[in-house]
KELUM-123618 format. One record per residue: x, y, z of N, C-alpha, C, O in turn; residue in one letter. Coordinates in steps of 0.05 Angstrom, whole numbers. Each point is the difference from the previous one (the first is absolute). Example, Ala and Ser with C-alpha at 12.3 -4.5 7.8 and 13.67 -1.06 7.14 Angstrom:
2
((264 -114 156) (-18 24 0) (18 24 0) (21 0 13) 'A')
((-28 21 -27) (16 24 1) (-15 22 14) (10 22 4) 'S')
END
This chain:
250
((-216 -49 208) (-1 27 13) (21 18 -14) (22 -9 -6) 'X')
((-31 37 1) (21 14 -18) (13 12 14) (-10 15 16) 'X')
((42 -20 -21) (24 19 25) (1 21 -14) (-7 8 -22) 'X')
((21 2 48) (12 29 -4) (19 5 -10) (10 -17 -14) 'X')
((4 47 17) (24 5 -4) (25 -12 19) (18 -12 -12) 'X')
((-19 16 41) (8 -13 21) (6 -30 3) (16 -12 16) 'X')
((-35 2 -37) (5 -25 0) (26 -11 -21) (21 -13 3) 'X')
((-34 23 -22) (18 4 -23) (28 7 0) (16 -11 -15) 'X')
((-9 26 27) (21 10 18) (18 -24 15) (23 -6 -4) 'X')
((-42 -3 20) (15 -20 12) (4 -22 -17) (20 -14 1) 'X')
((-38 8 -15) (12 -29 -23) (18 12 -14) (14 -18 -11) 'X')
((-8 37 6) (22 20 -27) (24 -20 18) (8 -23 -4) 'X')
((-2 45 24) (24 -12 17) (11 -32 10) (22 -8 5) 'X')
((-51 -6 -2) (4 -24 12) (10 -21 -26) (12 -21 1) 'X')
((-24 39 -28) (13 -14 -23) (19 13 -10) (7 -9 -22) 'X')
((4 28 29) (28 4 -11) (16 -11 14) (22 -5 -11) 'X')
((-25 -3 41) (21 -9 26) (1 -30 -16) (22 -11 1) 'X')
((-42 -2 -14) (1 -29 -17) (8 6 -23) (6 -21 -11) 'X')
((-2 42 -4) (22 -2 -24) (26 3 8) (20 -10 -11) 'X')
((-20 26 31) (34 4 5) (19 -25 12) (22 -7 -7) 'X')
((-38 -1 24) (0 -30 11) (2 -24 -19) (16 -18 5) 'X')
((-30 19 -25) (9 -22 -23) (27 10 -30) (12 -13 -17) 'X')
((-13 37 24) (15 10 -25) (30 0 5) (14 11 -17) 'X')
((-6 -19 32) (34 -5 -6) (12 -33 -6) (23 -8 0) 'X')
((-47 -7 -5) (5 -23 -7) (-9 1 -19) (-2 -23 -9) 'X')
((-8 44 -11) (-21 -9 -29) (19 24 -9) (-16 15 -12) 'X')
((34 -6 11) (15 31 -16) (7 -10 -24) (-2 15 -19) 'X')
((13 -42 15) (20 -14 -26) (-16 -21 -17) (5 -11 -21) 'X')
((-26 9 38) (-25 -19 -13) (-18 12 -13) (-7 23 6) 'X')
((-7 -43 -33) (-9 11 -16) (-34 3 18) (-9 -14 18) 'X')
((-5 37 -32) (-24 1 23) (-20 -26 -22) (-2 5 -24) 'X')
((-10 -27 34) (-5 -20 -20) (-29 8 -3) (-10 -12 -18) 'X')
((-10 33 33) (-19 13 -10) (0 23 -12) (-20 10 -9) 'X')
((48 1 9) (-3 20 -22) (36 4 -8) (18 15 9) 'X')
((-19 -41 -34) (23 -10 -10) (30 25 -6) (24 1 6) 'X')
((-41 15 -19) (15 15 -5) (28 21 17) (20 11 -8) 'X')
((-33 -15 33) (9 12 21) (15 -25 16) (-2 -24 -1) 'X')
((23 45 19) (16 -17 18) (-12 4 34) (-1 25 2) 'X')
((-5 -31 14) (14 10 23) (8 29 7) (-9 9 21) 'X')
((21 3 -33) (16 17 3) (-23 32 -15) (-7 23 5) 'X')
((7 -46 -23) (-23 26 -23) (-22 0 10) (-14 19 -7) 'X')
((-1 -43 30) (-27 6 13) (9 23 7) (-6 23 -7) 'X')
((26 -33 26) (-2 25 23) (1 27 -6) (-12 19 10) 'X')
((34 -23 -35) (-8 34 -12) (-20 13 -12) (-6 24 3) 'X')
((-9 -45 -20) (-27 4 -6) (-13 16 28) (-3 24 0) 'X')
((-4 -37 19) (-15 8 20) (5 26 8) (-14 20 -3) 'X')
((33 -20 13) (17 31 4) (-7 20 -19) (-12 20 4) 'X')
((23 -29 -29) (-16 23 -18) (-35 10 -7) (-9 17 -15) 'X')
((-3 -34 31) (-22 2 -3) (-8 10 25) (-17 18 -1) 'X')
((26 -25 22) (-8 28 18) (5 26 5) (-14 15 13) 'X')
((42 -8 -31) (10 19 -15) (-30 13 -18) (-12 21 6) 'X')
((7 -34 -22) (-10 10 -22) (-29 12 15) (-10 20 -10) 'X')
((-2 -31 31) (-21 13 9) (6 15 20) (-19 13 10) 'X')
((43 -9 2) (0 35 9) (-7 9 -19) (-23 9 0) 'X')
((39 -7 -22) (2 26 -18) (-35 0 -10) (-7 22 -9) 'X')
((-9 -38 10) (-29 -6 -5) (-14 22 16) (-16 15 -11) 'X')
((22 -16 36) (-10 15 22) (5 23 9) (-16 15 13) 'X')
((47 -10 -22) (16 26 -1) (-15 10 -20) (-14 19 8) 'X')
((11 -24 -32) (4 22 -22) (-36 -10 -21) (-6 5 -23) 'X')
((-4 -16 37) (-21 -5 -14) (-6 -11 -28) (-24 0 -8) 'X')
((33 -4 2) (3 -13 -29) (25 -30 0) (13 -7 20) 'X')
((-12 -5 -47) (12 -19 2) (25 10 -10) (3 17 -17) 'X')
((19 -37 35) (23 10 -6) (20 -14 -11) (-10 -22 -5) 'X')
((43 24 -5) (4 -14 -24) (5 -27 8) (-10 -4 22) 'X')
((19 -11 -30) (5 -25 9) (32 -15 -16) (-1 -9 -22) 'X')
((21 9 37) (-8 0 23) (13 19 23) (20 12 -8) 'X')
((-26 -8 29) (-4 32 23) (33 2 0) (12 -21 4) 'X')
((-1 37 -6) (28 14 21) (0 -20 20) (-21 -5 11) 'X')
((44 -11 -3) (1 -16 24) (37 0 12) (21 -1 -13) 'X')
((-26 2 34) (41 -5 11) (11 -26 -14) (-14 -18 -9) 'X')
((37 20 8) (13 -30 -14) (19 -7 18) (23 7 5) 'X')
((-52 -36 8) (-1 -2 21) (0 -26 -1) (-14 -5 -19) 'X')
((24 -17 30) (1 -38 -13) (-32 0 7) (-13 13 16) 'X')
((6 -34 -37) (-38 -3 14) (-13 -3 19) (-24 3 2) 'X')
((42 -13 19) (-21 5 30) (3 19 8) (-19 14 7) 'X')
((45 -5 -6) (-2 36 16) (-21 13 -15) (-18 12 12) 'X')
((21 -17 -46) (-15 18 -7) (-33 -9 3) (-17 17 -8) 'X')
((11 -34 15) (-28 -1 7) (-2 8 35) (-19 13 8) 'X')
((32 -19 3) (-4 8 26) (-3 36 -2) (-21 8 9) 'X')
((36 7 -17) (9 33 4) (-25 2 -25) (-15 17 10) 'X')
((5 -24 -31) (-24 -1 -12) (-29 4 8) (-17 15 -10) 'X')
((16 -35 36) (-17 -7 14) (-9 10 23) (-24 -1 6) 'X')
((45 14 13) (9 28 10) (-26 20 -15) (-23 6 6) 'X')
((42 -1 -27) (-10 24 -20) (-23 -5 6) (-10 15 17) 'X')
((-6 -36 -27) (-28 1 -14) (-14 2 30) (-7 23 3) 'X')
((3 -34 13) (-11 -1 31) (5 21 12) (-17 9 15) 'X')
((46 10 -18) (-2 27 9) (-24 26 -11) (-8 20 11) 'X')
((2 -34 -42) (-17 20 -19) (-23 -8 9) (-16 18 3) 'X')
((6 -45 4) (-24 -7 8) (-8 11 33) (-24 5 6) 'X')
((44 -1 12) (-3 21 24) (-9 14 -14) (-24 -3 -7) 'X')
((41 27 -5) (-7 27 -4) (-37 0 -4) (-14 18 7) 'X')
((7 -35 -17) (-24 5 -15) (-22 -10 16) (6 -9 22) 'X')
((-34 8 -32) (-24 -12 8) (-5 -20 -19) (9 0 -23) 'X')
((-21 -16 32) (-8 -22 -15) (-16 12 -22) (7 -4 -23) 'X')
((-25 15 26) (-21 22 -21) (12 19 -14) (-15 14 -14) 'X')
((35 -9 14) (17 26 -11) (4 -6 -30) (6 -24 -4) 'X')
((-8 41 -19) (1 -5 -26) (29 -7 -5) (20 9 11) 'X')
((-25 -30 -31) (30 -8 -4) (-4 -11 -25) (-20 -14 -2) 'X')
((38 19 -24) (-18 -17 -23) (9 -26 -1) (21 -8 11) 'X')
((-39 -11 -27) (4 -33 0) (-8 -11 -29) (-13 19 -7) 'X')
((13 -30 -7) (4 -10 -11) (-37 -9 -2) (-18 4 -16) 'X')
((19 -13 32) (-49 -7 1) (-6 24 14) (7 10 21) 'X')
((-25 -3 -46) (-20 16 -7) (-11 8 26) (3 22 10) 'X')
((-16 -40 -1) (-25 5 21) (16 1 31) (-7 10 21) 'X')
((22 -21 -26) (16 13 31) (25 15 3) (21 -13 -2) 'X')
((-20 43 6) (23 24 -2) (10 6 22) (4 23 6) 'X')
((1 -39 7) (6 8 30) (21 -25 14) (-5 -24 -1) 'X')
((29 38 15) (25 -12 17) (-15 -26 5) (12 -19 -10) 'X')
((-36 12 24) (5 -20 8) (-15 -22 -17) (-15 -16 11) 'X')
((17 16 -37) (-3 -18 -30) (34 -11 5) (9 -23 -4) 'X')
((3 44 13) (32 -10 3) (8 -20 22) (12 -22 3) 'X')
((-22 40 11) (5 -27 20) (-8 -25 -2) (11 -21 6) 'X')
((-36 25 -15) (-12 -38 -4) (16 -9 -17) (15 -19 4) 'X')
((-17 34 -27) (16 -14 -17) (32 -12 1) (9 -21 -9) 'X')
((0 39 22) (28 -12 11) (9 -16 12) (23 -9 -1) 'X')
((-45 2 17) (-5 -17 26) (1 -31 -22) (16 -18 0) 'X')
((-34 21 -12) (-7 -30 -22) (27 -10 -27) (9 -21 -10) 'X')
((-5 58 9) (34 -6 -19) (22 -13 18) (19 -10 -11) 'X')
((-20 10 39) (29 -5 13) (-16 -30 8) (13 -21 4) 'X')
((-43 21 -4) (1 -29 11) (11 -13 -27) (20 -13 5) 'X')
((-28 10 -36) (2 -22 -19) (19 2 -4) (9 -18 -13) 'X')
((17 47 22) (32 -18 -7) (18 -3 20) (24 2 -3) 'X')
((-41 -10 32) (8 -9 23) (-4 -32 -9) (16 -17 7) 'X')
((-42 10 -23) (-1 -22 -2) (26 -9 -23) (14 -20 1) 'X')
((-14 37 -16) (22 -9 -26) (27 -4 17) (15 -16 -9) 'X')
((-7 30 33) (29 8 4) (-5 -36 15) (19 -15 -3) 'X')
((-41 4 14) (6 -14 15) (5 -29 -18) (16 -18 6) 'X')
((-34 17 -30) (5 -17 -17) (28 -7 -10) (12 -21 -1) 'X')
((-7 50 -9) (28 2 -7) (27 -11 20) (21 -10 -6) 'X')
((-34 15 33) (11 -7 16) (7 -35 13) (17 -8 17) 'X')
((-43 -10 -37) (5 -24 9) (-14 -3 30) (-3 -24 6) 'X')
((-5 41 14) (-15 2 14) (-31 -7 9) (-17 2 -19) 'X')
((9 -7 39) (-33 -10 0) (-10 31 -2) (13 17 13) 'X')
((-41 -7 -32) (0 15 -1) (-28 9 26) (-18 -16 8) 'X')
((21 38 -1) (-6 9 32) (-36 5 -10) (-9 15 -17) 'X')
((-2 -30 31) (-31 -3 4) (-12 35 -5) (7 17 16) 'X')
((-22 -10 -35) (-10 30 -4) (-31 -9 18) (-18 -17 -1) 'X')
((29 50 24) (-29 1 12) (-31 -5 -21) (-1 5 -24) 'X')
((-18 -15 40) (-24 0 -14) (-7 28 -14) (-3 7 -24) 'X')
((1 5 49) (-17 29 -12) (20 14 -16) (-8 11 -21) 'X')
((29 -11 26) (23 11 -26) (-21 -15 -27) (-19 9 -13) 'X')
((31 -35 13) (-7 -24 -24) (-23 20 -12) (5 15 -18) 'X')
((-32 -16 29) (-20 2 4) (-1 34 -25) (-3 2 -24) 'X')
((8 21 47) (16 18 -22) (10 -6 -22) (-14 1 -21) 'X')
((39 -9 19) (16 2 -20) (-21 -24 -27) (7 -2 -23) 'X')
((-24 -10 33) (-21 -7 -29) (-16 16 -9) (-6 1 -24) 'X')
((-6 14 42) (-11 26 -14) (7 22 -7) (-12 19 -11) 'X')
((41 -24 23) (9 27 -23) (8 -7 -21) (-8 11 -21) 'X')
((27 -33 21) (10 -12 -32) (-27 -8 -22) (1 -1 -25) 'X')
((-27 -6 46) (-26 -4 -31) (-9 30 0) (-6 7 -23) 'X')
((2 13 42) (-11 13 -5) (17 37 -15) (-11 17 -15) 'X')
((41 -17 28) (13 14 -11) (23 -2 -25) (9 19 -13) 'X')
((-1 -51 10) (13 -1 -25) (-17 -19 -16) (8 -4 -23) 'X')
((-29 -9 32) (-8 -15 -29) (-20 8 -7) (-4 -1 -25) 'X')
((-25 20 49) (-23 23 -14) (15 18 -15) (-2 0 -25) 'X')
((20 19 41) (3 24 -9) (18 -7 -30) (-3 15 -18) 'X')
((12 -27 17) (27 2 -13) (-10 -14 -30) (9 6 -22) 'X')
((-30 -26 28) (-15 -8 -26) (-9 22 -15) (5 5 -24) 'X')
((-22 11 42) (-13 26 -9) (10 21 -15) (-10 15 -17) 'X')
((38 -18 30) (14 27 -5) (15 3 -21) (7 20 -12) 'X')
((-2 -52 7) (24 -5 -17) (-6 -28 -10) (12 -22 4) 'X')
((-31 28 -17) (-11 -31 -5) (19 -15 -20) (5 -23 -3) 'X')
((6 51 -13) (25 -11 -30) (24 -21 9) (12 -18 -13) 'X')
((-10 28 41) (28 -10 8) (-6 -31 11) (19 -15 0) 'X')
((-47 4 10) (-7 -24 4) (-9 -17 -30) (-5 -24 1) 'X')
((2 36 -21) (1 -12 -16) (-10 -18 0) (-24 1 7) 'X')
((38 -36 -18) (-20 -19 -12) (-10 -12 28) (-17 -18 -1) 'X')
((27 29 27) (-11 -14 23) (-33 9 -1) (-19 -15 -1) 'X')
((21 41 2) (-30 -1 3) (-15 1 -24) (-25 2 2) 'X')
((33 -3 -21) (-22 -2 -21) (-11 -34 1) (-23 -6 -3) 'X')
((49 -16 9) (-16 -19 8) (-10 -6 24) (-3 -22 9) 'X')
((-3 40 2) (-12 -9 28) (-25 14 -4) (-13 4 21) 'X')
((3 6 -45) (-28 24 -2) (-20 -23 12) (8 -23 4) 'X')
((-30 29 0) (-26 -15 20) (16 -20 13) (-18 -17 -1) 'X')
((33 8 10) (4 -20 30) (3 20 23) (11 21 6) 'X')
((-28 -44 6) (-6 5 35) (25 -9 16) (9 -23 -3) 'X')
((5 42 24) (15 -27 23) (-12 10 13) (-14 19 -3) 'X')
((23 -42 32) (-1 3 25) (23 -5 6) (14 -18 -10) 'X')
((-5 39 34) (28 -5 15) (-7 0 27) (-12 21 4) 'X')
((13 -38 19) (-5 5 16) (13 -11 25) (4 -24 0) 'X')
((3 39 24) (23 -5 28) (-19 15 20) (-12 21 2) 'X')
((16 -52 14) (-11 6 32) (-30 -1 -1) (-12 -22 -5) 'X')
((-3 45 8) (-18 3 -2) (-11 22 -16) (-23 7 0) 'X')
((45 5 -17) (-15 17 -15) (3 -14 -32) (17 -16 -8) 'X')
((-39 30 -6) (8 -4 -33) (-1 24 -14) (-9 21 9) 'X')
((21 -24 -39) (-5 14 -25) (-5 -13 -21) (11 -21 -8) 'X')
((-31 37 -1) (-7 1 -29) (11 4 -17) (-3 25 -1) 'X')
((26 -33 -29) (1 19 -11) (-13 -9 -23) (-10 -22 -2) 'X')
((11 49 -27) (-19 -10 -14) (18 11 -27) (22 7 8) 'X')
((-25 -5 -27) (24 0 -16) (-16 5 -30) (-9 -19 -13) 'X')
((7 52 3) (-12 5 -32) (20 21 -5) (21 3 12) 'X')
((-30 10 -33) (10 14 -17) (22 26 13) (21 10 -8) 'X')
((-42 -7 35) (4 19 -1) (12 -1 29) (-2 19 16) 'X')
((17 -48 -9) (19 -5 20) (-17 -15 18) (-23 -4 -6) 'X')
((35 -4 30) (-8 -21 21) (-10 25 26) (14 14 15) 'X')
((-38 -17 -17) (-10 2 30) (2 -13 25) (-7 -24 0) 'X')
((13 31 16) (5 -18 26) (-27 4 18) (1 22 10) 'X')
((-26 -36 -1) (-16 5 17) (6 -13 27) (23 -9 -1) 'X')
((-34 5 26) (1 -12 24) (-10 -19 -3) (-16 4 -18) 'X')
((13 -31 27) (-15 -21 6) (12 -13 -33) (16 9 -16) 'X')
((-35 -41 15) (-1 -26 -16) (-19 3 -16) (-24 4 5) 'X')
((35 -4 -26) (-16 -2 -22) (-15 -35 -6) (15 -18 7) 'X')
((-39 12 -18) (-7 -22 11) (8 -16 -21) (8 -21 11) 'X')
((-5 21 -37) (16 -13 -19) (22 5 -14) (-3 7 -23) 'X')
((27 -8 33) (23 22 -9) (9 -26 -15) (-3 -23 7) 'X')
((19 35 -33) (15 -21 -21) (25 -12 28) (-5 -23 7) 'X')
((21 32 4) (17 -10 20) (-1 12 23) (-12 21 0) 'X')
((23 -30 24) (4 8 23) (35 -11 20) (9 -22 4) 'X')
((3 53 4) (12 -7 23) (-2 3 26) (-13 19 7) 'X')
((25 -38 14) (-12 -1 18) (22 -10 19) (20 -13 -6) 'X')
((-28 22 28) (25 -8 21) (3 24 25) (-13 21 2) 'X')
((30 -28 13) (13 14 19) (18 27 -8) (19 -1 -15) 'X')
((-29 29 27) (9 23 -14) (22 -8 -11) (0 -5 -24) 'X')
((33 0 47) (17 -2 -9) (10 -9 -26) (18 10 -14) 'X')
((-34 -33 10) (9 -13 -24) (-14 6 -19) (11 -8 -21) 'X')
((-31 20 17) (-15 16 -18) (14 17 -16) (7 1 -24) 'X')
((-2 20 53) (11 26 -11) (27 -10 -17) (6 11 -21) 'X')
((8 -33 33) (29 4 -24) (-8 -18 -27) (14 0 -20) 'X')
((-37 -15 21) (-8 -14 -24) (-4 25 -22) (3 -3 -24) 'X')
((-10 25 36) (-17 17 -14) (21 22 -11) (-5 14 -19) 'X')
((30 -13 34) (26 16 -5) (17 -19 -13) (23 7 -5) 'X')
((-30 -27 0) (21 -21 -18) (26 -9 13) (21 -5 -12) 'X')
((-25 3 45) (20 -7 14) (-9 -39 11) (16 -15 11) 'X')
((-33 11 -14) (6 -25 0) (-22 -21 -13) (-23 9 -5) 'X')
((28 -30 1) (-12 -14 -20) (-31 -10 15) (-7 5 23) 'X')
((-5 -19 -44) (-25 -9 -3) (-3 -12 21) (-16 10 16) 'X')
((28 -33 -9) (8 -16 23) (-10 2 29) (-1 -20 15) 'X')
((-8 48 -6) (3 1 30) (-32 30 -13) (-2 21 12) 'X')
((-12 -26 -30) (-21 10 1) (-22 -18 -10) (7 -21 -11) 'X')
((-33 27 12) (-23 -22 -9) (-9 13 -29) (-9 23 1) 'X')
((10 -33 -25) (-8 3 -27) (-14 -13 -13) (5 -21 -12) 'X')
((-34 38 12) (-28 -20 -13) (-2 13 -27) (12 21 -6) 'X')
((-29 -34 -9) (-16 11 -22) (21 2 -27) (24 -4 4) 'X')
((-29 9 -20) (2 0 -25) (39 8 1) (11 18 12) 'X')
((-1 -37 -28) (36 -5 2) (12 24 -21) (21 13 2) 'X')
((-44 -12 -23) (13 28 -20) (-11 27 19) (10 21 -7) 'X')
((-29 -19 28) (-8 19 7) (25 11 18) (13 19 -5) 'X')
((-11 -37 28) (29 -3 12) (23 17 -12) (11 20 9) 'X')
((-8 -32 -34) (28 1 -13) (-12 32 -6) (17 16 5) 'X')
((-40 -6 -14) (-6 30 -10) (0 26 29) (-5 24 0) 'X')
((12 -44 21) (-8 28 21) (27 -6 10) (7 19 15) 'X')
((17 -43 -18) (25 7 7) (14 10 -17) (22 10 6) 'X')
((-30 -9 -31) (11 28 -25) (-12 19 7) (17 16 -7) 'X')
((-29 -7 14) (-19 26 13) (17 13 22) (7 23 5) 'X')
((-5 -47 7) (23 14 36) (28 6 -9) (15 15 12) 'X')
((-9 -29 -34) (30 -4 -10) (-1 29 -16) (23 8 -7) 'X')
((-48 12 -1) (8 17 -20) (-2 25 24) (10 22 -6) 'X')
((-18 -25 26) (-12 20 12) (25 4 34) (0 17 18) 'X')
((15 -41 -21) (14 4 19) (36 -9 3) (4 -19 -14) 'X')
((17 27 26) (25 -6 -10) (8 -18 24) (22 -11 0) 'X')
END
């Protein structure tokens, strides 16, 4: 079932209340899904990124990176960040023009979904980082957040910017997957001219994933291993659609 803005809204918050909650035990630790960063640098990461889409929404165009921010230790500054960005999302309508980054959707509440799915995968990082069990992601969130990651960063983003995926997708030209959680599936399909995402099972796909949203969705964001999802069909095909997710997502 496709949510709303309202909904979205409330997962934004219920997953920032789970980053803030795991992030004073992960500030000095290295984040081990995204090495380069500490603890400390998630959190600012995040903060600056809700930063950066006011100014998205304020001023219509993209803005520098990275935004004007208080120098503020990283939780304040993601908390008074976060403030910010949820006060700009009052002001507005969910329908209200705001520019984004995809093409096909120009409007505040592209923001909100999207934010909602950015604070869930480094709620999951803060909790990793944290040495913590990481907190069960609702279905229908899950459920979302796979169709936006196949359908807004690995369609669009093949398409758009096919240079920057490079040797991922040139070897993935004619293979079929299937990804599929709960009860829904996707198609994707993978040529020249980027990966289409359709609805439903394709009937002979070179590989397939499969599983419970939750664990889908972070197989598919490179937050957790093979292990706790189901992987059929062809082992180089596999290896060509997790270089695929790996080019199309951070």
């Amino acid at each position: 079932m496709e949510m709303n803005a309202p909904q979205f809204r409330r997962h934004l918050d219920d997953e920032r209340d789970l980053l803030l909650a795991a992030l004073p035990a992960a500030l000095d630790a290295k984040v081990p899904t995204c090495p380069e960063w500490t603890g400390a640098e998630l959190a600012r990461h995040v903060a600056l990124v809700y930063l950066d889409k006011v100014q998205c929404m304020r001023h219509g165009e993209p803005a520098n990176w990275p935004p004007e921010h208080p120098d503020e230790a990283p939780i304040d500054l993601l908390r008074s960040s976060y403030q910010t960005l949820t006060d700009e999302f009052d002001q507005r309508e969910p329908e209200s023009a705001a520019y984004t980054w995809y093409q096909p959707d120009q409007t505040v509440g592209f923001w909100i979904r999207r934010m909602a799915h950015e604070t869930l995968i480094h709620r999951v990082d803060a909790e990793l980082t944290a040495g913590s069990a990481v907190t069960a992601i609702d279905a229908g969130l899950a459920l979302d957040g796979i169709d936006e990651v196949l359908r807004v960063f690995l369609e669009f983003s093949t398409a758009e910017w096919p240079d920057e995926c490079g040797a991922a997708l040139a070897e993935a030209f004619g293979l079929t997957f299937v990804v599929a959680a709960g009860d829904q599936a996707w198609t994707l399909t993978a040529a020249a001219g980027g990966v289409t995402v359709s609805d439903g099972r394709a009937a002979d796909p070179a590989a397939v994933v499969a599983g419970d949203p939750d664990p889908v969705l972070r197989w598919l964001w490179r937050r957790v291993g093979p292990e706790v999802v189901q992987l059929s069909g062809d082992n180089a095909a596999l290896a060509r659609l997790s270089a695929l997710m790996r080019a199309v997502t951070q």
